[in-house]
N, C-alpha and C positions, 0 to 999 in steps of 0.2 A: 183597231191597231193603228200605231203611229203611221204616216206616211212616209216615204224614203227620202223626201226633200227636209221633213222635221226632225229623223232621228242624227242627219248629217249638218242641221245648221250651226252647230258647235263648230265644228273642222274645218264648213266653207268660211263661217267670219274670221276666225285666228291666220287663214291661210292668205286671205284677201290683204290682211290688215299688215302681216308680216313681208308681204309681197312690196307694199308701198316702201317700207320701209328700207327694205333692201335696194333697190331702186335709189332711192334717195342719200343713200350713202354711197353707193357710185356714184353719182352725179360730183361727190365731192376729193373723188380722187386727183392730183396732181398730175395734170399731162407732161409734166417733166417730167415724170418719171417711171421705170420700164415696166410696160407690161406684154403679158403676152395676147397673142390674139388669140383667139378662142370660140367657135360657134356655139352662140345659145344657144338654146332648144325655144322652140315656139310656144309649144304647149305647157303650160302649167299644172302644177300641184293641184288647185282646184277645179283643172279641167276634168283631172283623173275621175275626182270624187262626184263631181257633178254631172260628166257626160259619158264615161267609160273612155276616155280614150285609151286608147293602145300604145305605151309608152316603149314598150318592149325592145322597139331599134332604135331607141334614144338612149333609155335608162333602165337596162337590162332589170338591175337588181333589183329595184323599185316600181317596175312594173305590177299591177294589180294580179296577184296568182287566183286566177280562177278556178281551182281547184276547190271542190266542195270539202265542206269539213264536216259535216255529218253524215254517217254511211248508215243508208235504212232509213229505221226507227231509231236511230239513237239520238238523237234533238235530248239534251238536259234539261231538267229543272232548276231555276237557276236558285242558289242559296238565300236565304230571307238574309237580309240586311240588317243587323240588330241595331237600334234606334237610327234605323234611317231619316225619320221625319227630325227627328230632333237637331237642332239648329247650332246645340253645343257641340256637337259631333261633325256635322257637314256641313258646307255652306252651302247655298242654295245650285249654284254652279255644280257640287259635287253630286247633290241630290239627282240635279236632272241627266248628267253625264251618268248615272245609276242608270236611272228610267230607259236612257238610249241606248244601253249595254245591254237592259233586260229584253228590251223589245227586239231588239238585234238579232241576239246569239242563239234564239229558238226557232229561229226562221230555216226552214228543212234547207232550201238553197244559199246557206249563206257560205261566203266562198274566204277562204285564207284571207285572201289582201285586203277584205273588209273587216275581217279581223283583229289583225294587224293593224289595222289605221283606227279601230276603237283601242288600242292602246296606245298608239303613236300618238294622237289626238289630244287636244287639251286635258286633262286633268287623270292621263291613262285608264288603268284601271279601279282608281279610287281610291279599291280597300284589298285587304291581303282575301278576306271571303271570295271576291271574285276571283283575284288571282289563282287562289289553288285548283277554281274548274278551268281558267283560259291559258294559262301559262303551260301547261301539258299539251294542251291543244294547237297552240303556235310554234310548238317544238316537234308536233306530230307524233307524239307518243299514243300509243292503241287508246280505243275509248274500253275497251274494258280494262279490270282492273289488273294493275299492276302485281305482279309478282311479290309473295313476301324475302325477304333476305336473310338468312340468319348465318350465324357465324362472323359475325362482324367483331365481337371482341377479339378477333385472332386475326384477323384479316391484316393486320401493320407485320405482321410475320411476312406474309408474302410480298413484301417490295424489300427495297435496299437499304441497309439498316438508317444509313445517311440519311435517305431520305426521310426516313419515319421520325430521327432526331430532328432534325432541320422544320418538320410539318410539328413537333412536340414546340419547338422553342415557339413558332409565330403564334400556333393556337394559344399558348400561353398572354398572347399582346392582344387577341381577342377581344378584350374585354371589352373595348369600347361598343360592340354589335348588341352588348344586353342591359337591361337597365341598372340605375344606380341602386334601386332596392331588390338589387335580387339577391336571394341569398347563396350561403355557400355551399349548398346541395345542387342550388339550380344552375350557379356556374361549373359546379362540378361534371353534371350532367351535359352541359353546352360542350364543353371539352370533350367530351368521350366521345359525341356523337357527333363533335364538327371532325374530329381526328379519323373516326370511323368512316365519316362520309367520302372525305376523301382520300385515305388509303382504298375505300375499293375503287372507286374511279381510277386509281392509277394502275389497281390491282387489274382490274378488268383490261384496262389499255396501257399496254406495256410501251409501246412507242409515245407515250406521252409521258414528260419530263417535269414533274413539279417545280412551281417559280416562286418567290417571297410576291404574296399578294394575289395568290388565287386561295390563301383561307379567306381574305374578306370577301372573295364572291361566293365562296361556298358555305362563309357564315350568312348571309343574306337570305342565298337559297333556304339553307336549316331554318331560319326562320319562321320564313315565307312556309314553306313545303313543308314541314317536318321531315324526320330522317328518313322514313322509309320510300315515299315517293321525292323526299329531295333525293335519294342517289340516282333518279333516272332523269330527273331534272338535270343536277348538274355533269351529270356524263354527256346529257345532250348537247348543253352548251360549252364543254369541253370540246368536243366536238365537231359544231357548228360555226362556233365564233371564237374560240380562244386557242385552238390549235396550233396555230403559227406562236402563239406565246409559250406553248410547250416545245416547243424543239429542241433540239439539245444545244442548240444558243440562240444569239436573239439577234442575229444578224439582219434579219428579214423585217423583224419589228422596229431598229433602228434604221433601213430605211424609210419606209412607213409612217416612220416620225415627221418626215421631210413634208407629206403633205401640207403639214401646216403651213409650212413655208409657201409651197407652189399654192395655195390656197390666199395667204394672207399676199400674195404677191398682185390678185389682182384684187381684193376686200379692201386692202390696205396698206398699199406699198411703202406709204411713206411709215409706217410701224417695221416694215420687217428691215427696210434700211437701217433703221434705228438699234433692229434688236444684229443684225449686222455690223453695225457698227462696234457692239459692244464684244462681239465675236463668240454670240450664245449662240450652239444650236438648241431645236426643240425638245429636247432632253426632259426637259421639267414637264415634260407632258406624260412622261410612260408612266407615272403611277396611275393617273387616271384613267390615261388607255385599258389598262393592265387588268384591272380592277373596276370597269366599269365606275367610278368616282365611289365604290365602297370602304375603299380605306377613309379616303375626307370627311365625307358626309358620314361614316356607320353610325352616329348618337342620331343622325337624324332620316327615321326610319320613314315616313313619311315622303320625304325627297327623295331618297335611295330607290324604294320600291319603285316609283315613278320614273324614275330613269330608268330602272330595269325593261319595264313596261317599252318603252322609246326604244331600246337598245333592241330588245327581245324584236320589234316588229320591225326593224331597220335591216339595212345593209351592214355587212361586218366590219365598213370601217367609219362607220357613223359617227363613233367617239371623237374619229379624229377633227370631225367637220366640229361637229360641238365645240371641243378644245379652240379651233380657230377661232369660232365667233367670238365665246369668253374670251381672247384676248385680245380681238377689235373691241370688245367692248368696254375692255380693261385700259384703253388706248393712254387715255390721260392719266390714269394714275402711274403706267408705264415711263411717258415722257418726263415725267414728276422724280422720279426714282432717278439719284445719283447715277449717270451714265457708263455705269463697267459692268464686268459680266458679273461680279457676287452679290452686287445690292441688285438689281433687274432678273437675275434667276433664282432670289430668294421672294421676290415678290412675286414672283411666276407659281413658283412653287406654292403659295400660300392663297388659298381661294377664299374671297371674301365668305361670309354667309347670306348676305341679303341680295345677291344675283337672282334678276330676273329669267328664271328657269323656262316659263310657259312662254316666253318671248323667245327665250337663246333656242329654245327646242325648234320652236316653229322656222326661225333663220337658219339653222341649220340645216333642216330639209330643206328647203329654198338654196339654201348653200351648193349643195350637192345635185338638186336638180340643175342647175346652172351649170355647173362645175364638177363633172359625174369621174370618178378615179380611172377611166379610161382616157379622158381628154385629158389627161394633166400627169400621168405615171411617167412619163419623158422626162418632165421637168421637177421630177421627183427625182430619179436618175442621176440627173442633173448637179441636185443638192446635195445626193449622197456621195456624190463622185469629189465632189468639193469638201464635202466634211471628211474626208478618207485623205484626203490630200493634205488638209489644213493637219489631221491629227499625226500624220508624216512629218508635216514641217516643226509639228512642235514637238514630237519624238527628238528629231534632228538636234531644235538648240537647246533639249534638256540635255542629249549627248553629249552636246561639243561643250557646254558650259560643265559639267560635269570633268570631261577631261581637263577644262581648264584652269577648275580648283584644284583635280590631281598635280596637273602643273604644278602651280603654282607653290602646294604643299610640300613637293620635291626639291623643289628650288627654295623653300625655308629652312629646310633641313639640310640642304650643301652649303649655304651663305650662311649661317648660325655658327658661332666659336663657340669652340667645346668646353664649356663649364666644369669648373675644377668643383670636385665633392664638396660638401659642406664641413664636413670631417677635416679636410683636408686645407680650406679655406679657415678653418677654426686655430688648426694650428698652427700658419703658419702665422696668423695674426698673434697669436700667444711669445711664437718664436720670436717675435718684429717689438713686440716688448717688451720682453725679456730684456734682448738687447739695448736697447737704449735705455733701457732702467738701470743696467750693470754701468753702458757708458756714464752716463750720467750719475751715478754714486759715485765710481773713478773717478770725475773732473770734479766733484765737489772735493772728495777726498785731498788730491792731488791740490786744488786749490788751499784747502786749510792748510796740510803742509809746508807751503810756502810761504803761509803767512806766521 
């Protein structure tokens, strides 16, 4: 069997290499301008992996859970890999990141956070095959089998009717989750069973609120899971990580948003001046948050899954650090972009395709070890308090300019002379020549007579 120093040196090199880098982009921040201070942490990402440390009073969330994940005898077999060896299917990277997942997860003592960090980890978990045995397992659902469900064709009865129309119209926009040669059975099928999946999830948990952009994470799930273990899938992660995005508003996730800002404030201040300048908040980030990046990416299932993977073994607000990095890394094409806020939040909004994903992942952790949502919720406060103020101010002079058109339109209608009919203007022009057509005949007349 592999040794423990070999099935981890995937994770120690991408973590070393991304540490440099990070580093190195500090080095190039502008001491003009504000940052805050803020205590490092000593220890490292690759400490974790490599020596055990005990991250726990630094980095609560990301601490390594040693809790065992197999209870007994229940260690899995893990699923054959169908043409694994084949080189059209996997790259060789993919192959061995396999090998290190097989060797791993049948190990009686193998604990959550190592778990977790074979998905967090370069190339997560692959392929959707492994996914359906590890994904259940990082969620903490029983290792035996799951419950069957029936009654699902009736199950949109029991929520609000709104609801069930509002979840009919987005599954309808679906499409993009299935391929372009599927046919019209199969999307017909994708529909009943994405609609089903999640009516019961909401049926079961009645304090959660459906949002536009939790069918693409639960189209994802259906994918991945099929219907009947994706409904405990995605109840999980309902649960787990998306529950603030249920609430019955989104006050909580707009501030939340803010991180980006107290994040890119010390990554890359002279960015977030800029995007201050233009007077955008982080706004153009909640469909990714929202959605794990499923709405962007759903054609490309390959990346999608893989995020899932990152997202599934992270901290709940990991999305956000992610979103940060992509836009220091977005930096120049940012500065590039005509300086107001529709040209800069439509380019925000629009995520290239060719992002270096296994690089933004790894800075991200690094992100957040650095920079852990406990040191910095102040100055997230902060932003929010400032975006609440500004959206005051511009309530205010859409008011007063509002009343001043009223003005103004009152005051065109006292100064305006009252217009005679056209009826009225008709005849009196008729009457106007009349007359002088009669004068006028009179003085010719009157003339001939006297001659």
């Amino acid at each position: 069997m592999d040794t423990e120093e070999d099935k981890f040196t995937l994770i120690q090199t991408e973590v070393r290499t991304s540490k440099s880098k990070v580093n190195s982009a500090a080095d190039k921040k502008s001491p003009t301008l504000r940052r805050r201070n803020v205590i490092d942490t000593s220890a490292t990402w690759s400490d974790v992996v490599e020596n055990g440390v005990d991250q726990s009073k630094i980095i609560n969330e990301m601490a390594l859970d040693t809790e065992k994940v197999w209870i007994a005898d229940t260690v899995p077999q893990m699923p054959e890999i169908p043409d694994l060896n084949s080189p059209e299917v996997f790259t060789q990277r993919e192959r061995m990141k396999i090998k290190v997942i097989q060797g791993t997860v049948v190990e009686k003592n193998l604990t959550f956070g190592r778990l977790k960090l074979l998905g967090v980890s370069s190339e997560g978990f692959v392929c959707d095959d492994v996914r359906r045995e590890l994904w259940p397992k990082l969620l903490r659902l029983p290792d035996q089998e799951l419950p069957f469900v029936g009654g699902l064709e009736t199950v949109h009865t029991r929520i609000p009717s709104e609801v069930y129309q509002q979840i009919l119209k987005d599954v309808a926009r679906s499409g993009g989750h299935l391929s372009p040669k599927a046919t019209v059975q199969e999307i017909q099928l994708f529909h009943e069973e994405l609609t089903q999946l999640m009516c019961w999830v909401l049926y079961r948990n009645p304090h959660l609120n459906y949002y536009q952009g939790y069918n693409d994470v639960a189209a994802t799930i259906l994918i991945v899971m099929g219907l009947q273990r994706g409904l405990y899938i995605l109840e999980r992660i309902s649960l787990i990580f998306l529950e603030r995005f249920m609430e019955k508003t989104m006050e909580k996730v707009n501030q939340e948003l803010f991180y980006i800002f107290a994040l890119l404030e010390r990554e890359h201040p002279t960015l977030l001046e800029h995007l201050e300048n233009v007077e955008l908040f982080p706004h153009f980030a909640l469909a990714e948050y929202t959605t794990w990046y499923a709405h962007k990416y759903a054609e490309n299932r390959k990346l999608l899954h893989r995020l899932f993977d990152y997202f599934l073994g992270s901290p709940t607000l990991m999305p956000l650090y992610l979103s940060t990095i992509i836009v220091a890394h977005r930096a120049t094409e940012i500065f590039n972009t005509t300086p107001d806020m529709g040209h800069t939040h439509k380019v925000l909004c629009t995520l290239p395709e060719d992002l270096p994903f296994e690089t933004l992942l790894v800075n991200a952790t690094n992100l957040y070890r650095q920079y852990p949502p406990e040191s910095i919720k102040n100055d997230v406060r902060d932003y929010d308090f400032k975006r609440r103020r500004k959206e005051q101010e511009w309530k205010a002079k859409a008011e007063e300019n509002r009343l001043e058109r009223e003005r103004q339109r009152k005051l065109r209608i006292v100064q305006s002379q009252p217009r005679i009919p056209y009826r009225i203007r008709s005849y009196k022009t008729i009457t106007v020549v009349t007359i002088l057509a009669l004068g006028l005949y009179a003085f010719l007349k009157t003339s001939s007579g006297l001659n």
